[in-house]
C-alpha positions in Angstrom: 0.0 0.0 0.0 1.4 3.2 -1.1 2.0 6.5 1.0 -1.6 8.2 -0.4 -3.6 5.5 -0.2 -2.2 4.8 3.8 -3.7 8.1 4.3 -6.8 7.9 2.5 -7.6 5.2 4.5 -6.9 6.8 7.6 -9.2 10.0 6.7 -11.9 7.5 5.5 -11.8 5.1 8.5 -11.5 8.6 11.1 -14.6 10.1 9.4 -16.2 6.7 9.7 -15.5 6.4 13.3 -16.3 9.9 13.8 -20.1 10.0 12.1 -20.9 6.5 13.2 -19.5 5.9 16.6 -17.6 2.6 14.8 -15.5 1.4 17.3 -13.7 -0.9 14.6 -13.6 1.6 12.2 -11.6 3.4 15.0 -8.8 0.7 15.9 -8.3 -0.1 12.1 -7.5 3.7 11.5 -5.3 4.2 14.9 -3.5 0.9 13.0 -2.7 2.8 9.5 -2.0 6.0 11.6 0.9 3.6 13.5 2.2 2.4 9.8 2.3 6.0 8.6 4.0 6.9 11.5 6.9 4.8 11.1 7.5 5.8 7.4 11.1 6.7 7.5 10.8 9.9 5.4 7.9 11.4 7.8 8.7 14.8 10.1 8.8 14.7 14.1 5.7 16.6 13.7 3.7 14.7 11.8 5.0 11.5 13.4 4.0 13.1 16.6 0.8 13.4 15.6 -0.1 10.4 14.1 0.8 8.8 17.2 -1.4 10.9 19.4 -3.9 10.1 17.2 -3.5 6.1 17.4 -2.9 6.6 20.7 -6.4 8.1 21.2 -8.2 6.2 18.5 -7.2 3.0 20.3 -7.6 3.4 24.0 -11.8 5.2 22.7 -10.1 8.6 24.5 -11.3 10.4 21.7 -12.3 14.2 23.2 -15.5 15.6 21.4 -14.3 19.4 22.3 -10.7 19.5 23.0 -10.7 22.9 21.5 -13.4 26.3 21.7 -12.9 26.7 18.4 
């Protein structure tokens, strides 16, 4: 699977999780976020994200409103 289609399937499986509630939907993107995560030509910041986001994904710690915004 190549780089776009890693994250394509990511963003689908998030925005599944996030209009449905899927909690398998949810593990399945926290695993693609870990694969994208360890690409070796990724920046600290995106890595860093992508693991907060697994991180969240997979222990259902996801915060509804994190932000005021």
């Amino acid at each position: 699977m190549g780089n776009s289609e890693l994250w394509a399937g990511a963003l689908s499986l998030l925005l599944i999780h996030h209009e449905t509630g899927c909690p398998h939907s949810a593990l399945n993107a926290a695993r693609l976020l870990d694969r994208i995560g360890e690409m070796e030509n990724l920046d600290d910041a995106t890595r860093c994200l992508c693991e907060r986001a697994s991180t969240r994904l997979s222990n259902g710690k996801e915060l509804s409103h994190a932000c005021a915004a």
